[in-house]
Residue, then its C-alpha position, 0 to 999 in steps of 0.5 A: x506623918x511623912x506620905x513619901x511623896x515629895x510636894x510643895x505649894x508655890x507661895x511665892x516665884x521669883x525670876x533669877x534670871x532667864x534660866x532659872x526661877x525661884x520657888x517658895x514654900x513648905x516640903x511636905x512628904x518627902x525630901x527634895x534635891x539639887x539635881x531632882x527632877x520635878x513638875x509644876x502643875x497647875x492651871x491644866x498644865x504641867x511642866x518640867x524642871x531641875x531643881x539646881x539650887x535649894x535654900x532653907x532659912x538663908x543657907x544653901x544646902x543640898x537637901x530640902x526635907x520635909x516641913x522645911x520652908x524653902x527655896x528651890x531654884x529651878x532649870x527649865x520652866x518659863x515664867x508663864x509656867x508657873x504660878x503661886x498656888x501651883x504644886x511641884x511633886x517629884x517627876x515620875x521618872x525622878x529618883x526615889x526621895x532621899x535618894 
């Protein structure tokens, strides 16, 4: 049963590039977006980021929805910012999920 609210346990981060850092594991709650503004918490820290690419089973899509094991690319964290075992949820001032 959906909860609405978007999360996703980090079961893997990959670097990219100096921009961007790929988040693995499964969308529970809610769906989630290119363009969605999420947090990463975690270790007594949160951090902010945009989700700017979204891989499910090898195929780049728009939209990750719930129960999906997926990829996120994520804008703005640092590498020392995020860890396996760290959550990101929908940020507070994000858009309604599914929009």
């Amino acid at each position: 049963m959906a909860t609405d609210v978007f999360r996703l346990v980090i079961k893997d981060v990959f670097v990219i590039s100096p921009r961007a850092i790929v988040v693995t594991g499964r969308v529970t709650g809610a769906s989630v977006g290119i363009n969605d503004r999420v947090e990463i918490t975690g270790g007594g820290r949160v951090s902010q980021a945009e989700v700017v690419g979204v891989e499910v089973y090898r195929k780049m899509l728009d939209l990750a929805g719930v129960d999906d094991d997926a990829g996120l690319m994520l804008r703005g964290p640092r590498e020392e910012d995020i860890q396996v075992g760290f959550v990101v949820t929908h940020a507070p001032a994000s858009p309604a999920p599914g929009r």
